[in-house]
VEXDO-385494 format. One record per residue (C-alpha): residue number from 0; x, y negated, z negated. Coordinates in steps of 0.02 Angstrom, whole numbers. Each point is the difference from the previous one (the first is absolute). Layout:
   n      u      v      w
 NUM      X      Y      Z
...
***
This chain:
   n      u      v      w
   0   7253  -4930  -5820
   1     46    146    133
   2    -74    106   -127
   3   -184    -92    -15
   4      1    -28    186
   5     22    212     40
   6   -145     18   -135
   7   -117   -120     93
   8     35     68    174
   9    -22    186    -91
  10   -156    -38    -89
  11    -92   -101    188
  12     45    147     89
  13    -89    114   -121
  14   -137   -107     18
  15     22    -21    199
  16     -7    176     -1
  17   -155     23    -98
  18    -82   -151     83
  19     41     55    176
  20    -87    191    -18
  21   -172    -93     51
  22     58   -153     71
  23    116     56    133
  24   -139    110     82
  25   -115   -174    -11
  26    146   -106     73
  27     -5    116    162
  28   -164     12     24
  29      2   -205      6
  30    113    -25    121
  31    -48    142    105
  32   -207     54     -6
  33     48    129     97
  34     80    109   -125
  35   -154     33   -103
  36    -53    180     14
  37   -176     59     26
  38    -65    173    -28
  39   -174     97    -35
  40      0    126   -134
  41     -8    155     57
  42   -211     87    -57
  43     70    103   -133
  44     74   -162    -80
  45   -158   -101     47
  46   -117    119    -88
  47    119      9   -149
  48     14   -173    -49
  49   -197      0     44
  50    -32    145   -117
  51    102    -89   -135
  52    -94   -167    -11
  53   -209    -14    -34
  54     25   -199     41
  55     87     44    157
  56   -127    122     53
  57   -155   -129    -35
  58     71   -153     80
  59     45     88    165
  60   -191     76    -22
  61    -68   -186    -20
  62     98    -42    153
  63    -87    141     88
  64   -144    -38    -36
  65     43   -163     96
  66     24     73    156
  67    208     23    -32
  68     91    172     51
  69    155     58    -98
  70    155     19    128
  71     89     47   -145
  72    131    -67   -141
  73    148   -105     76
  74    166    -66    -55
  75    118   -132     26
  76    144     40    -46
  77    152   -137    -19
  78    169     48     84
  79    132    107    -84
  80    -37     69   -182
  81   -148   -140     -1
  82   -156     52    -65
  83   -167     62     72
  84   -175   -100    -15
  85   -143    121     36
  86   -184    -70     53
  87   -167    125     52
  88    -17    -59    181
  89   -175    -34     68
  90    -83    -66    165
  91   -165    -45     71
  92      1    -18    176
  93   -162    -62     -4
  94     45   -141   -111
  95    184    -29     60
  96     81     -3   -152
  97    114    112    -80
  98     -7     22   -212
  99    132     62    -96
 100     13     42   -221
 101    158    -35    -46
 102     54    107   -112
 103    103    -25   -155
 104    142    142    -45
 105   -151    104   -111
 106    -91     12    166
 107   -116   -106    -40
 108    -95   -147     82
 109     81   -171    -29
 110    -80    -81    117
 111   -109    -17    156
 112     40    -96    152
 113    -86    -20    203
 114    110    -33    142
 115    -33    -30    178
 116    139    -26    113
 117    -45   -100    146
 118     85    -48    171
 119    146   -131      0
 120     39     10   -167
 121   -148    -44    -83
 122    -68     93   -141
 123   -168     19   -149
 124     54     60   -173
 125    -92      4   -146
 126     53     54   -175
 127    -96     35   -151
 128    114    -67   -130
 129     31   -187    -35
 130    209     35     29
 131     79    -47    167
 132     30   -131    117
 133   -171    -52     89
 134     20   -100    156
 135   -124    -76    146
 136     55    -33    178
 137    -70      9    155
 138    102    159     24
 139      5     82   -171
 140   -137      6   -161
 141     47     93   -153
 142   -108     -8   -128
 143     -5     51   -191
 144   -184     41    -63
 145     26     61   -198
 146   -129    139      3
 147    -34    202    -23
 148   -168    -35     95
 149     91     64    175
 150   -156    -56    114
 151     29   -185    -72
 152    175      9     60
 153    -22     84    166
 154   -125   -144     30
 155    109   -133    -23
 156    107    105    110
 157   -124     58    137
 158    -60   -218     -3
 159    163    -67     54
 160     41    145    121
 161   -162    -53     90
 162     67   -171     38
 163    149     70     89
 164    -93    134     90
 165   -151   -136     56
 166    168    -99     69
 167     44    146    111
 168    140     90   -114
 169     39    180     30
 170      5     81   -162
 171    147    130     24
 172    -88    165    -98
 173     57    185     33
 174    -90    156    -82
 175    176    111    -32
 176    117    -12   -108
 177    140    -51    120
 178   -128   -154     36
 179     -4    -50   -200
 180    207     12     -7
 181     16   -110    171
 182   -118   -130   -102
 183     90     -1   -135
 184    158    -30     88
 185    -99   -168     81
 186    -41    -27   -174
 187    188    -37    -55
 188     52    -79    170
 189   -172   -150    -36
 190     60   -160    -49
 191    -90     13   -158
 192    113    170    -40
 193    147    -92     60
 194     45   -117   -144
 195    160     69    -80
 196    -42   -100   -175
 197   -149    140    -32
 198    126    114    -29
 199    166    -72    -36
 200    -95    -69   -164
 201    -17    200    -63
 202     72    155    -45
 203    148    -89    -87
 204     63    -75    149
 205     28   -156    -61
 206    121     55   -143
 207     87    107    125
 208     41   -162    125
 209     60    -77   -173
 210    110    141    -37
 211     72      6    165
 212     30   -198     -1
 213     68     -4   -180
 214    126    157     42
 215     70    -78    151
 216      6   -165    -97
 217     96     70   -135
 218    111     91     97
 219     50   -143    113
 220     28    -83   -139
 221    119    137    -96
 222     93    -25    167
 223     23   -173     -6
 224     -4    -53   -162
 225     71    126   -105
 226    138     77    120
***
């Protein structure tokens, strides 16, 4: 019984172990925003992963041609060994909005999304794929509108940022880089952002709680039981 006990305990801490690689780097970030790293490529990178994807290169023209300016391509990178998520950064100060591609790890676009921070927390975002939480309040409206036709998304977008702005809200819009990473930081810190199930549901995490419950389960129980 000793025997099958040492082979469970050995064969949940393989699996803690394999589990944890991208869920302890989530775990931190959830109880501590903070510890998410932001970072700009440096040009040479930029034009690189520019150079290396036609798709990327005609969706950051299309958003020119909106009146957006590239600051760049950012990343968020989770604490410790986590991994990096890279997005082309855009603004238009003229429209207050930022617009980011998110790339996938081909550096190439996934998807679209606008974001306007605004003063005391409140916050526009709209996304151009039909996946992820929407939510209206009189603080926060995030949107999904399921299209590659970027002006019909940045309309829904630019509509319901009028409403706050005709109520008085200061949208909170920089034109550096170091403006884009402090937005992103607000971005994280919302109470939208701030809802530990959106990521405690991925990258494994729930198999590594189980492995981590089951292990100390079995070995209280080798203690007591089979001493």
């Amino acid at each position: 019984m000793q025997l099958l006990a040492g082979t469970l305990i050995l064969g949940l801490l393989f699996l803690l172990i394999v589990t944890g690689i991208s869920a302890i780097p989530t775990i931190i970030f959830v109880l501590d925003p903070d510890s998410m790293r932001y970072s700009f490529d440096d040009p040479a990178e930029e034009q690189d992963r520019l150079s290396r994807s036609a798709d990327l290169r005609e969706w950051t023209a299309r958003l020119r041609d909106m009146g957006f300016s590239l600051l760049g391509v950012k990343a968020e990178r989770l604490p410790l060994w986590g991994r990096a998520y890279r997005e082309a950064a855009l603004v238009s100060r003229a429209a207050d909005t930022y617009a980011s591609i998110v790339l996938d790890p081909a550096n190439s676009p996934a998807s679209l999304y606008f974001y306007t921070p605004l003063e005391n927390g409140g916050m526009v975002f709209t996304r151009n794929h039909p996946h992820g939480r929407e939510t209206e309040t009189e603080t926060v409206t995030v949107k999904n509108i399921p299209s590659q036709d970027f002006r019909e998304v940045f309309d829904s977008h630019e509509k319901r940022l009028r409403v706050f702005l005709d109520k008085g809200w200061r949208p909170l819009i920089g034109s550096g880089q170091q403006a884009r990473i402090e937005a992103t930081r607000v971005f994280y810190k919302s109470s939208y952002a701030r809802q530990p199930v959106l990521y405690l549901s991925s990258s494994g995490i729930p198999v590594f709680i189980v492995s981590v419950v089951s292990i100390l389960a079995l070995v209280v129980w080798n203690l007591l039981v089979l001493r």
